[in-house]
Steps between C-alpha positions, in 0.01 A plus 500: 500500500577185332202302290369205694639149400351225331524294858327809674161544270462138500518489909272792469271289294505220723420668784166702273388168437519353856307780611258433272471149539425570844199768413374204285536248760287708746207596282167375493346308155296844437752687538764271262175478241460867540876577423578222184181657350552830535761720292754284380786766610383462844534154483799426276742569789366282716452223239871536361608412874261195542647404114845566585458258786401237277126487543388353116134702550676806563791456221171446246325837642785693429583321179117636425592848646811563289283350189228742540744786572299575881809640647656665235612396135399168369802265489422217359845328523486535899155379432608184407779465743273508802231253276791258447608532872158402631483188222828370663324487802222287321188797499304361220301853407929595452532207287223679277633823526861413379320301193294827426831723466655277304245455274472875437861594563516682800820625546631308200404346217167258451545135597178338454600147450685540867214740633261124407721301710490747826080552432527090496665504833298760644163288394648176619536691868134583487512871335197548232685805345760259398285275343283767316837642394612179350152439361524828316835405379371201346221693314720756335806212430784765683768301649284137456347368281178625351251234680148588591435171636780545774354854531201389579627276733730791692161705530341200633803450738464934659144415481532224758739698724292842524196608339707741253321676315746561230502140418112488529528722223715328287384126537136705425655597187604187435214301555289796286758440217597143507842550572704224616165375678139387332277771407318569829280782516272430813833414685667859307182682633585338886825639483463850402266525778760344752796744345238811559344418840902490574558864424677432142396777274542384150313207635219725599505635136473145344229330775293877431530428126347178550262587736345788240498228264242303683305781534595546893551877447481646845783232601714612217502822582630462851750307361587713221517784715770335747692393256545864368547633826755275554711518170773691395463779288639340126210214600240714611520674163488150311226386731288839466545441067382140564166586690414827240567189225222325705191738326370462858383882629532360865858422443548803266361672845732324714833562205485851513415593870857274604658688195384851681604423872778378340566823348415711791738309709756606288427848491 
């Protein structure tokens, strides 16, 4: 029995993704929710034939599937094929995405002076992530030049668009440092508590920091306690060393109880 042809897998194909098209069209919102949110190799099918039919939200899903490895092995060259695809079609979160790979080389070398021009674009359509990205670009002078006045500005510019929290964070900094804006710390103070209330943790951190400062203790531990649930592990640990540097025995408390669950969750 003869392999199957080229011609014969991609009719085969065609007709998998009709029929799934169609189980798409005829589901309710819950259901569609229930299905993009679930288990990414559930969903990935159905996603690759809504992408392959040139729909730019689901070519920048599955971009974000192959990325994360859901459905298999991360591929970050295919990746960036289906992020480029959905740019063409003028999806400014894909105009972001295609300026994050190429500023940290996925599927090729690092491009950041390009990857500034794409998060320019993306910001310019309305996406915050591009302007944060660009903003962050500016502060570390990768690809542009070193400017914390226009970095400032970019944070400003994803602040306006969303309430991101990242950039909260940031323009905090700024303002707490005077960096590329007048020293500022009632407006620094403002911020941090924006950036936590929207979920950021490192934000939490900072606003907690500030908030034990003032002698607001019972605050800053609520914060200081999200903010380590919420970390990664490497930051935990550097956030855990910071709070036993504090001399504070309700901190201390707090430092090594995270440090144990932390430890029994591993074991």
């Amino acid at each position: 029995m003869s392999a199957p042809t080229a011609a014969v897998i991609a009719m085969d194909q065609a007709h998998a993704d009709l029929a799934r098209l169609k189980a798409l069209r005829g589901m309710s919102r819950a259901a569609l929710t229930a299905l993009f949110s679930g288990d990414a190799r559930i969903a990935a099918p159905f996603v690759e034939a809504a992408a392959r039919a040139g729909y730019p939200a689901a070519q920048l899903r599955l971009g974000q599937i192959r990325l994360d490895g859901a459905d298999g092995a991360r591929d970050e060259t295919n990746a960036m094929g289906w992020f480029r695809r959905a740019a063409r079609a003028g999806e400014p979160l894909a105009f972001n995405m295609v300026g994050r790979g190429l500023e940290l080389g996925w599927g090729g070398a690092p491009e950041p002076a390009e990857a500034a021009r794409w998060y320019e674009r993306a910001a310019e359509r309305g996406c915050a992530w591009g302007a944060y990205n660009l903003a962050n670009l500016h502060f570390d002078g990768r690809g542009v030049a070193h400017d914390l006045s226009a970095c400032v500005a970019w944070l400003r510019r994803a602040i306006a668009l969303e309430e991101h929290g990242r950039a909260l964070n940031l323009l905090a900094r700024c303002c707490e440092e005077g960096w590329g804006a007048p020293r500022d710390l009632h407006a620094a103070f403002d911020l941090y508590r924006r950036a936590a209330a929207a979920g950021y943790f490192r934000a939490r951190f900072n606003y907690a920091t500030l908030l034990h400062a003032l002698g607001r203790r019972e605050e800053a531990l609520a914060q200081f306690e999200a903010a380590l649930e919420a970390a990664s592990p490497p930051t935990r640990d550097d956030m855990i060393a910071r709070l036993r540097a504090q001399n504070d025995p309700a901190l201390s408390h707090l430092a090594d109880r995270v440090r144990g669950e932390a430890r029994e969750a591993r074991a």
